[in-house]
Each structure stands twice: as C-alpha cells, then as structure tokens.
C-alpha positions in Angstrom: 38.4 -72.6 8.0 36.1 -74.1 5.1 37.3 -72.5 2.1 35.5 -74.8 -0.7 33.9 -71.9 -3.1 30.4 -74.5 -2.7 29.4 -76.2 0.5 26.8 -78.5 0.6 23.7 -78.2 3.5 25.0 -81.7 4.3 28.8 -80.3 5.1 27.3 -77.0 6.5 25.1 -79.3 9.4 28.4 -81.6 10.2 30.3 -78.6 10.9 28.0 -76.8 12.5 27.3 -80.0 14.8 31.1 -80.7 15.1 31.6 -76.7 16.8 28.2 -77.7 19.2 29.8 -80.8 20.4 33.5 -79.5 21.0 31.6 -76.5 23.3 28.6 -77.8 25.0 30.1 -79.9 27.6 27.7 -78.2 30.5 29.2 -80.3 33.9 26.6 -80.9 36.2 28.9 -80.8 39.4 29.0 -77.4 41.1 32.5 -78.5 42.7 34.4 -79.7 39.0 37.7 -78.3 39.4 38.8 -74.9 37.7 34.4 -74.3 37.3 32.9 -71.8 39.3 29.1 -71.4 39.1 26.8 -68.4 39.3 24.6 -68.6 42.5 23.3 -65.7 43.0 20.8 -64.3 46.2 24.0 -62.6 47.6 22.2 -59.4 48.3 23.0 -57.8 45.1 23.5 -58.4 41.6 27.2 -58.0 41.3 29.8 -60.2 39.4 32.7 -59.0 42.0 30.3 -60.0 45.3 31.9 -63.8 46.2 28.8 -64.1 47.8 26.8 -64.5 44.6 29.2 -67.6 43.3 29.5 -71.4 44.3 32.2 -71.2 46.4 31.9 -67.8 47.7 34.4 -66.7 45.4 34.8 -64.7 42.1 35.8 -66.7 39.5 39.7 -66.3 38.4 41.0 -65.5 34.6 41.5 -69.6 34.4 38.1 -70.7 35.5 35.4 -72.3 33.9 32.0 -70.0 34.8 28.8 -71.6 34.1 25.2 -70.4 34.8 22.7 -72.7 34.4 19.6 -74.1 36.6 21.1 -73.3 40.2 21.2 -69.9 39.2 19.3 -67.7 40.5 18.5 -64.0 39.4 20.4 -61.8 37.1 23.6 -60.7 36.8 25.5 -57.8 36.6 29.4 -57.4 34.8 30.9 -54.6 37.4 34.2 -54.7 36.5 36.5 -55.9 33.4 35.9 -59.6 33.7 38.4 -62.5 31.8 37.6 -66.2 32.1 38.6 -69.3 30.3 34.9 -70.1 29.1 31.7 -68.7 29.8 28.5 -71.5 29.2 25.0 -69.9 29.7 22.4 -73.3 29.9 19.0 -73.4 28.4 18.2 -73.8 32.0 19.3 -70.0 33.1 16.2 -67.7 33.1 18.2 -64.7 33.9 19.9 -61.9 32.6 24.0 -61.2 32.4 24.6 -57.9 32.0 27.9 -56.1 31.1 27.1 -52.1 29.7 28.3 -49.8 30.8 30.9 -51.0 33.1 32.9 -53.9 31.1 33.6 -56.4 28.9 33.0 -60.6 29.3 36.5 -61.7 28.0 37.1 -65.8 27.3 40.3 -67.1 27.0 38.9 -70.0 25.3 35.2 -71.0 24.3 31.8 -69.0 24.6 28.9 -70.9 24.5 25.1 -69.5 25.0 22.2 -72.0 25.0 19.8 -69.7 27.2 18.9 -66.6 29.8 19.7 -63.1 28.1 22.9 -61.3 27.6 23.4 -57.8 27.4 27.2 -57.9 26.8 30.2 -57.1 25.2 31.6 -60.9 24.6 34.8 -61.5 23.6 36.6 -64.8 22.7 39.8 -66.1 21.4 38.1 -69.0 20.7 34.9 -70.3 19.1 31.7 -68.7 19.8 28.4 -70.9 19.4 25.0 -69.3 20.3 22.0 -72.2 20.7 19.6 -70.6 22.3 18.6 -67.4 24.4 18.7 -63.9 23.3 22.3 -62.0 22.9 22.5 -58.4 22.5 25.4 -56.0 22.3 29.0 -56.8 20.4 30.4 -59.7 19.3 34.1 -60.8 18.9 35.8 -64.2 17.9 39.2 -65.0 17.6 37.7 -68.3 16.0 34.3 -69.5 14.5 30.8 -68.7 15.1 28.6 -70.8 14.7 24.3 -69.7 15.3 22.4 -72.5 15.5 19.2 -70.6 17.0 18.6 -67.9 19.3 17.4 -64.1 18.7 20.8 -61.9 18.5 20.8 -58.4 18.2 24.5 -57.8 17.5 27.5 -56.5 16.1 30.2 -59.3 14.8 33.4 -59.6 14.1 35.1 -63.3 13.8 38.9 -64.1 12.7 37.4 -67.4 11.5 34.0 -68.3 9.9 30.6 -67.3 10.5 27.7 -69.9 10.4 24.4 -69.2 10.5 21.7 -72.4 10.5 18.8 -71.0 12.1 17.2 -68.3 14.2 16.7 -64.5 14.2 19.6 -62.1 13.9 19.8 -58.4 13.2 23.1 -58.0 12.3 25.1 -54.4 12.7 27.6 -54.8 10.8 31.7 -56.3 11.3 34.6 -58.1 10.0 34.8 -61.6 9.2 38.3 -62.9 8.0 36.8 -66.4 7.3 34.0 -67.3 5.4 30.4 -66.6 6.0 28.3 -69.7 5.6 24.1 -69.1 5.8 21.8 -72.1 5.3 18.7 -70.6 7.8 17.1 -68.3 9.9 15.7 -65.2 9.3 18.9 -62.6 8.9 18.3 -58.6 9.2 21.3 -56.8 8.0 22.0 -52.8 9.4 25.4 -51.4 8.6 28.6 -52.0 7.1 30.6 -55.7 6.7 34.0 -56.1 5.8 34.7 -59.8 4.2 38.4 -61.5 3.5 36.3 -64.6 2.6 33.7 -66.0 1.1 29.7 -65.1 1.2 28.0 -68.4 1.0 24.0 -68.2 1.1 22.0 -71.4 0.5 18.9 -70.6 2.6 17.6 -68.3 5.4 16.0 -64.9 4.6 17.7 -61.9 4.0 16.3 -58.2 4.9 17.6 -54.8 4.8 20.2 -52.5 2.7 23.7 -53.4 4.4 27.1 -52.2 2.8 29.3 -55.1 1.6 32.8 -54.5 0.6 34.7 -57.7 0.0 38.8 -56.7 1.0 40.1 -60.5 0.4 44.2 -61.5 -0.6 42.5 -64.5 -2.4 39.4 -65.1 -5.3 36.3 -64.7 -3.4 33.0 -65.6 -4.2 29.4 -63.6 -3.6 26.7 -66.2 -4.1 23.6 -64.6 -3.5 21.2 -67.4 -3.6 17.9 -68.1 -4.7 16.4 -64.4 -3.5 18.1 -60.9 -4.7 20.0 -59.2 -2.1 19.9 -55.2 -1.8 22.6 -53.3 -1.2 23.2 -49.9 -0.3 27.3 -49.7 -1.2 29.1 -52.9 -2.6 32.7 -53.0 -3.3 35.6 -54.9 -4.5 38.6 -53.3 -3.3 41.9 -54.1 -4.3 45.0 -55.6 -2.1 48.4 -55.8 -2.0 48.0 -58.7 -3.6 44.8 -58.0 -6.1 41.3 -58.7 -5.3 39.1 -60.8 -7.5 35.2 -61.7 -7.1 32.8 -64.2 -8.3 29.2 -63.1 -8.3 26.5 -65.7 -8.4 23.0 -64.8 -8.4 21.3 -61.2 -8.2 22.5 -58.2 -6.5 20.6 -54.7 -6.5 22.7 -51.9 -5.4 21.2 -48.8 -4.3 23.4 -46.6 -3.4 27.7 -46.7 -4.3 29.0 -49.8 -6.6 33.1 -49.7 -6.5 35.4 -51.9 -8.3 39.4 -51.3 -8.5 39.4 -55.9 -9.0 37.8 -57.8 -11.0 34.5 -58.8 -10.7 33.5 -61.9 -12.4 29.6 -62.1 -13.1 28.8 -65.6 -13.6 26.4 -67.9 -15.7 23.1 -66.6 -14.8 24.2 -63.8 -12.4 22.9 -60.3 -12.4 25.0 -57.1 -11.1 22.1 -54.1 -10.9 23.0 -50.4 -10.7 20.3 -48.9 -11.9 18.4 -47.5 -8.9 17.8 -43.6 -9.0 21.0 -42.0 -7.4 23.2 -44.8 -8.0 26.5 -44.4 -8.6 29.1 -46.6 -10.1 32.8 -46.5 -10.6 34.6 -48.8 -12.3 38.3 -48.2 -12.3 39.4 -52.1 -12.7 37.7 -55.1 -14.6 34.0 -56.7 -15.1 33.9 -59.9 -16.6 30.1 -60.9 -17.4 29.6 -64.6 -18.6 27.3 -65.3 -22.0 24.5 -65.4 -19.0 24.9 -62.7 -17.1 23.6 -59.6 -17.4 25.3 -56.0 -15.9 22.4 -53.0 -15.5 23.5 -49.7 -14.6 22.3 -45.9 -15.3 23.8 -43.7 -17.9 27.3 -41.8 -16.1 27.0 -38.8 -18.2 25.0 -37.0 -21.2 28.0 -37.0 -22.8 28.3 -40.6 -22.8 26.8 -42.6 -25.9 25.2 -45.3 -23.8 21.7 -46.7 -22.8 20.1 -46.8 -19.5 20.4 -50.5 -19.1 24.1 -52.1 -20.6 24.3 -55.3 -21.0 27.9 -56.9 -21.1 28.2 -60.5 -22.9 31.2 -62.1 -22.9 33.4 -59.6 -22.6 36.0 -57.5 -20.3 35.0 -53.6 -19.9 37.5 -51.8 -18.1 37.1 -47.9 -17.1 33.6 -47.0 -17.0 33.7 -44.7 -14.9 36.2 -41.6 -14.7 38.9 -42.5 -11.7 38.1 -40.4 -8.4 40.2 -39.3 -5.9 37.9 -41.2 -3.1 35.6 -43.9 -4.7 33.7 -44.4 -1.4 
C-alpha cells in the first residue's frame, strides 16, 4: 500500500499503470489452458448452460473466464459463481448480469475494460476498471484502481483505492488502504469508513457523503484545491488513538465528532457553522497560526461568538460528552 502522507501525479500515474499491466493480459486464444471463454447463442442467457462457453463447458473455480469480441449477447449469473479471474474486453458489447440470483467471486484478479456489468463482484485480489459501465457492489481483497469507465457502485477495498479518471457515483464503503484521486468526475452518496489516508489532487467532487476516518495510525484529510461538504465527519478513536491531519477546506453540514485529535494545518479550514450543525468535541483540535476553525455557538449559556477562530492553540472539551456522539 502507498502510505506517503503526499503523492505526486507522477507516482499516482506509475502505479496506476503498474496495477493495468499486472491485470490486462487479455489472451487471444480461445483454447489457452485453465481459460474458458463466453460464447454465448446457446439458446438462453444462462452462466450454468455449457452450451453458452468455448468448450461447451462452465467454467470451474480455477479457470480464467474472459469475454471479449467472440462473445456474443448478454449474460446472465444463475447461480453462485467463483473463478480465478474474470477479464471483460473493450471488445464485449454485452451485458453480465448477476442480481438477484448471485455473486461473481474471483480468486484472483478482476479486470473490466468494456460491455456492462450489473454485479455483485468480488475479489481477493486487485480490481482495475478501464472501461465499460459497472453497476452494483464492489469488493477487493486488494487495490482498485479506476482508470475510466462510468461505475455506479458501492466499494469496499482491503488495499488502496485509485481514482485517475472517469465518472463514479460512489455509495458509500470501507477502505483499509489509502484513497488516492487525481481525476474524474466523483459523486459521493452515503457513508465511508477510512483506516487510511484521503488523498485528493484533482478530479471533481459532488454531493454530501459522511466521512469518518477509524485509522490505528496518523491519517491525513487533504481536501484539495475545491471545499468538500460533508454531511457527518468524524475522527474516532482506536485502541490505539486516532489522530488527523486536515489540509484544505471542509464544510460540514450536518454532525462533526472528534474523541482524537484533529490537526488543522497551515492554511486549512474546519467549518461547522451550517444551520443545524452540530459539533462535539470530547478530544483535541489543534489549528496551526493559518488555519481557521468556524462553528455555531453550543449554547446561550456559553460566552462565545458565532464564528471561533482557534490560533495556535489546543482546545479540548467543547462540547458536553454524550452518551452516543453519532
């Protein structure tokens, strides 16, 4: 996993290009051993029909299943389904289609360069999407890397997430890695859980996700060049304390909750001032000569201004504890 707190466009491209290369090795023999190819035309749409594979046979748990341009027609998941790799070509017009009936499980690598899946995917390895349109759920026991491609999705990866280009409305999910974004036009719709890093140094950003970072290390916001707005964002701590460093500007709108520290750096702004807001502090802010912390006033009672301003200083408690922050 990358786990430099700054990463370069240059770095983010070699990566990126090193995950395509390891994944798109699209064979062009239909009779490569341990490779099984969609065919299609065998009177139905059905995975489990051996009459719609190269072969005449489904494809086992250890096979390599590819669809690409002798594939003809759509295809539909009819049973629980685990390969070693799935690899959709940019030649593939179809459509793959898993709801209701099951899941597309990969052993190893799944790689989508065309067609359009309708799918629960799964892999224990990488994931890279290069094309085509993906809807559904995501899941990586690895990386995943988006390098173009419309995805409507929910995603969860156990490595990083990196996003260089195309359009992605994004549900929500865990990511234990970091998540890198250079590109692409990114819609965000529900609630992320990070361990890692949140690395932004380009793409467009849309929409009022949830953002609770739940790391065992220092992790780092950076917000880039455009504000982000938030509906809940939350520092939480872990067994072995959290601790966050906020670059750029953040608007949240609904619920800000800290029981870390949250270090707002040089030029940084942390904005709670939205009507309805609510923040609860019950660990530490630390806000740089630069940065600047807005909030409403808690209560009546309470001999502060609408907008606070902290400079170069610790503030610890400014909110009464609750039972149940979120």
């Amino acid at each position: 996993m990358l786990r430099e707190n700054m990463i370069s466009c240059l770095q983010l491209d070699s990566y990126l290009q090193q995950l395509l290369e390891q994944n798109s090795k699209l064979e062009t023999t239909e009779n490569l051993e341990g490779t099984i190819v969609w065919k299609g035309g065998g009177g139905d749409e059905r995975w489990s029909n051996p009459l719609n594979w190269w072969g005449k046979r489904v494809p086992l748990p250890g096979e390599r299943v590819v669809f690409d341009g002798r594939s003809i027609g759509d295809a539909v998941v009819d049973c629980e389904v685990t390969v070693k790799s799935l690899e959709i070509s940019s030649e593939y017009i179809g459509t793959v289609t898993s709801w209701p009936a099951g899941c597309l499980r990969a052993r190893k690598t799944i790689l989508i360069r065309g067609g359009v899946v309708n799918a629960r995917l799964q892999a224990l390895g990488d994931v890279v999407l290069a094309g085509g349109v993906v809807n559904g759920s995501l899941e990586a026991g690895g990386n995943v890397a988006i390098a173009s491609g419309n995805i409507h999705c929910y995603l969860s990866a156990n490595g990083d997430v990196i996003i260089e280009n195309g359009e992605l409305v994004w549900y929500g999910g865990k990511i234990k890695g970091d998540v890198l974004l250079s590109g692409g036009n990114i819609f965000l719709a529900g609630c992320y859980y990070f361990e890692g890093d949140f690395q932004r140094t380009g793409g467009k950003i849309s929409g009022t996700p949830s953002f609770y970072f739940i790391g065992n290390r220092p992790q780092t916001f950076n917000a880039g060049a455009d504000k982000i707005n938030l509906w809940d964002f939350s520092v939480l701590t872990s067994r072995f304390g959290s601790e966050l460093n906020l670059n750029g500007q953040v608007n949240v709108c609904g619920c800000f909750c800290n029981t870390g520290t949250v270090k707002v750096l040089d030029g940084a702004v942390l904005e709670i001032a939205a009507e309805g807001s609510r923040y609860y502090n019950m660990g530490t802010i630390i806000a740089s000569s630069t940065a600047k912390v807005i909030r409403q006033k808690l209560l009546v009672a309470v001999s502060e201004s609408e907008d606070v301003s902290l400079r170069a200083s610790a503030i610890k408690g400014f909110a009464p504890p609750l039972s149940s922050p979120l």
